[in-house]
N, C-alpha and C positions, 0 to 999 in steps of 0.2 A: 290338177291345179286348184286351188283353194281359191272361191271366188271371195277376194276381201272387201269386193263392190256391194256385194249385200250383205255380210257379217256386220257393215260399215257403218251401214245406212243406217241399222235399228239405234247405233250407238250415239250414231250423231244424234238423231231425233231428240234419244233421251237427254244428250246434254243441251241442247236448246230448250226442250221441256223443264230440263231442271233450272237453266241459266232464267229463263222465263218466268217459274214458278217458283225460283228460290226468295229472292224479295216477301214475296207474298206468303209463303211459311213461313218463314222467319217470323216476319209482322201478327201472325196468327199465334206462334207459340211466345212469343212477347206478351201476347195479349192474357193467354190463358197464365202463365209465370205471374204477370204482374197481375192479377186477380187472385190466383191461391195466395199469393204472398201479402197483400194489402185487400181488404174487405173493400177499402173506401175508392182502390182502383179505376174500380167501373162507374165510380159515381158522376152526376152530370158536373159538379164543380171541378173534379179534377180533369175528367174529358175535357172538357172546354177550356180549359186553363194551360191544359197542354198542347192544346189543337190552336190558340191565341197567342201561345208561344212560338210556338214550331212556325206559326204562316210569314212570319220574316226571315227566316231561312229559305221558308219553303220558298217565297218570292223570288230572291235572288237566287237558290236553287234552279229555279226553271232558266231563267237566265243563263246561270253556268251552264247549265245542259247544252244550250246552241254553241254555245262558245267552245264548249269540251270536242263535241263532234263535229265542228269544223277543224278541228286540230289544234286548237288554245288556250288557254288555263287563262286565268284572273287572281291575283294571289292579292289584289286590293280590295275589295269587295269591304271587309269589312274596317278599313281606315278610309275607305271613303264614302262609307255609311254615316261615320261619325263626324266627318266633314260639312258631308250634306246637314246633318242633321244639325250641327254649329251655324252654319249658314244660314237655314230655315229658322232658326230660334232668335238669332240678331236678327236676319230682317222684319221677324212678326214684331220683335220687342220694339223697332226703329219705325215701325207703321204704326204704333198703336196708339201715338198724338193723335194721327191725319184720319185714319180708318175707324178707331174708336176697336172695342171687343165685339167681335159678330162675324155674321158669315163671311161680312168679304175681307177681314182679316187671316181668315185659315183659307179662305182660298187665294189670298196672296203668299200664306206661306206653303201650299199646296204646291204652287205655280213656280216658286223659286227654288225647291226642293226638287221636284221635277225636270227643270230646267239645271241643274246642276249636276244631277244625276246624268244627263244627257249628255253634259260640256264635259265633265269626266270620262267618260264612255265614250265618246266622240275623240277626245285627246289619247286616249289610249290606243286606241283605235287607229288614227292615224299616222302614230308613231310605229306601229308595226306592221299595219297593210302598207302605209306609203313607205316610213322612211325606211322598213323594212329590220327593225331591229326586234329580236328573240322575246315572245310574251312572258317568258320565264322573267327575263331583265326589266321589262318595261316595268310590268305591272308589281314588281319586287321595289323597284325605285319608287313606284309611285303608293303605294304601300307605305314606307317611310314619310313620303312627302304629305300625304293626305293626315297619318297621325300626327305628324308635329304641327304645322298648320291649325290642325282643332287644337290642342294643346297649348299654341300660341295666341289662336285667338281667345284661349281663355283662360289666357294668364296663367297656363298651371293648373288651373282650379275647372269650376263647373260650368259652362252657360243653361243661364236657367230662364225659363219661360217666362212671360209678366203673371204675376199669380191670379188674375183674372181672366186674362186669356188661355192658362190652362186650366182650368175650371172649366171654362166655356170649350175647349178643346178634347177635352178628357173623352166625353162620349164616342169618340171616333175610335177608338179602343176597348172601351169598358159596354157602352148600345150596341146594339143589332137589329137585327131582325128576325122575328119569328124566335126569339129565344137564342139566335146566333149570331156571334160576335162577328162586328166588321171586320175584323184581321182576316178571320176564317172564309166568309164570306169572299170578300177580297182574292184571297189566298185559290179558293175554289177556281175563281173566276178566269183567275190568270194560269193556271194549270190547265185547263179544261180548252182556252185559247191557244196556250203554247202546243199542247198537245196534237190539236187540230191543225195547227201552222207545222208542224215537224212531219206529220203524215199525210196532209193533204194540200200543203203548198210547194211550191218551187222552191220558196227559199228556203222550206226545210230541206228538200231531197238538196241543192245545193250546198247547203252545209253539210252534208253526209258525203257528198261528193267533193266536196274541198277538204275533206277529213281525212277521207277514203286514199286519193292519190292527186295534189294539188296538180301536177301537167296533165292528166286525164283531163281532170277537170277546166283548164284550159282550152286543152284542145275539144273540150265539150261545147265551147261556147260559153262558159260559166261565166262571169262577171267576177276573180277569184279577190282582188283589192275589196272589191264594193263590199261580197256578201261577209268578208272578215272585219271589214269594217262593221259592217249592220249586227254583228253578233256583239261588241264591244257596245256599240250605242244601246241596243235593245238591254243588254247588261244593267247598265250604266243609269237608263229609264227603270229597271226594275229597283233597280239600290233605291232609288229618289221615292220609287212608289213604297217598299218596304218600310223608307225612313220617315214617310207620311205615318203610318200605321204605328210605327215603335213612337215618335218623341210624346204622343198625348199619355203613352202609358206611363213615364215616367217627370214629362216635363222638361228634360235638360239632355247634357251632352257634354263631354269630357274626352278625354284623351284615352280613355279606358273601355270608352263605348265603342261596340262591334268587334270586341276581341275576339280572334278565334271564331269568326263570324266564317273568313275563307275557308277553314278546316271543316267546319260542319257543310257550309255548299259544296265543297267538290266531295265531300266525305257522302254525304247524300246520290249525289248524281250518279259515284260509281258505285255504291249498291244496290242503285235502283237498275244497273245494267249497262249504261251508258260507257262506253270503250274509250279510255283514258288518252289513246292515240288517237282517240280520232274517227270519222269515218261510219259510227253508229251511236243513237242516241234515244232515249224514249223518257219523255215528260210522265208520262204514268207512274214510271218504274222512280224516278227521281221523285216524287209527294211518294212513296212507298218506303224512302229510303228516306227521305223526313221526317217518318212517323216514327222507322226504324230507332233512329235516332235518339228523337223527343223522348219514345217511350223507356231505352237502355238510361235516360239521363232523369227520367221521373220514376223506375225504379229504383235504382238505386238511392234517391232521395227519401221516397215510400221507408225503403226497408232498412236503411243505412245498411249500406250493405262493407261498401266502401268512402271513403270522404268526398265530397264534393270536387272539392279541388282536384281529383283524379280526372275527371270526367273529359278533360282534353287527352286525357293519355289512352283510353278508353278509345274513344274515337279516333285517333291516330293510329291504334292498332287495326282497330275496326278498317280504315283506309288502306292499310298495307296487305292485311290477308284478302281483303276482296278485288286488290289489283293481281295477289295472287295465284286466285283461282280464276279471273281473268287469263292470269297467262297461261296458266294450266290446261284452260279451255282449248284456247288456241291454238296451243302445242298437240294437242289432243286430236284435232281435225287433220 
């Protein structure tokens, strides 16, 4: 009899090896591709330019990570980026009688941003831990609802910053530290937190366990309403924190801002490894699959290779082959 217990064994290893280390090749031969191809690749201006880009996905990224591996998707993410980001720019404009331009006008519209981010994520949230209706609908509705909303609060057209207040704002995007842009900075800081909360808290192994099998996870003692709820808020807080970081870079906000913002977050998450159903998830693997990203969308700009305007189609494809070698995997074990 043919023992397929150890034939078995070597095979699995290798696919968790590779499922592990694929991200991370990929990201390496990106790297060497877009260096032969472009001289100026590797330079510090476009480094950092891509790294300042990317750390607003990447934000909401880590966010969708918890959300994903507790078993739920966010398809608003980015009409309610644009939302917040409407909402922050009317109230800095409506403070700037009382408060004058200065610190505590950007940390008024820090504070409102943030809280918005929150009341969104919080509302989502609760329409589908409590009232118990499918993330796919909710967050599709509200999707709709967050872009019209900017749209409407801006007439159609653009809301745009007081032009002194974004002057005095701008550095929060364009400064740093030590040579590195806040975005990045930022971006580091909440990856490297998510990361540690996914592996060394309860509410990460609880979200893995609400992913995994939600009545297990009951009968676990899980908290299953709370911790689905906490993945939607924590969400919700990352958009507000992202959308701090994006309005200095450009100033305003439209109905057009965060397009295609969800397709690049869950597009990231599930190449960085993260199991679309649910049940497993890793922050490292998601900032890996945002570089993935960044870099497929600054090559191609680099080289012209293809037209910009592809680049959503690009990553949609990019989304679909890596769900299915996902299944493949699976199927495999």
């Amino acid at each position: 009899m043919t023992d397929t217990t150890a034939t078995g064994a070597p095979a699995r290893r290798f696919r968790v090896s590779f499922q592990t280390l694929g991200p991370v090749l990929a990201l390496i031969a990106l790297i060497v591709l877009g260096a032969s191809l472009n001289s100026n690749f590797l330079s510090y201006g476009n480094v950092t330019n891509v790294l300042a880009r990317s750390a607003f996905i990447g934000i909401i990224a880590v966010g969708m990570t918890f959300v994903i591996t507790g078993g739920g998707i966010d398809l608003s993410v980015g009409s309610m980026a644009a939302f917040v980001a409407g909402v922050m720019i009317m109230a800095m404009n409506a403070l700037v009688p009382s408060l004058g331009v200065g610190v505590p006008l950007v940390l008024a519209g820090m504070a409102v941003a943030m809280l918005t981010g929150l009341a969104a994520g919080l509302l989502n949230g609760l329409l589908i831990a409590k009232a118990g209706i499918e993330a796919f609908i909710v967050t599709l509705g509200a999707m709709g609802i967050y872009r019209s909303l900017t749209t409407w609060l801006a007439d159609g057209g653009t809301l745009s910053l007081d032009f002194d207040a974004r002057s005095f704002y701008r550095p929060v995007y364009y400064d740093g530290l030590f040579g590195i842009a806040w975005p990045i900075i930022v971006f580091a800081v909440v990856a490297i937190l998510g990361e540690i909360a996914m592996r060394k808290t309860p509410f990460g192994r609880h979200c893995a366990s609400l992913g995994a099998n939600e009545q297990v996870a009951r009968y676990s003692a899980v908290k299953v309403d709370l911790v689905r709820m906490a993945t939607y808020v924590l969400l919700g807080g990352l958009v507000g924190l992202a959308t701090i970081m994006y309005v200095p870079r450009l100033g305003s906000a439209s109905g057009s801002t965060g397009v295609l913002w969800e397709l690049e977050a869950i597009a990231a998450v599930i190449i960085g490894g993260t199991v679309l159903k649910g049940g497993f998830g890793r922050v490292w693997g998601t900032v890996v699959g945002v570089l993935i990203l960044s870099l497929i969308d600054n090559i191609l700009n680099l080289a012209s290779i293809v037209s910009p305007y592809l680049n959503g189609a690009i990553q949609g494809v990019i989304v679909i082959l890596a769900v299915v070698l996902q299944r493949q995997g699976k199927s495999a074990d």
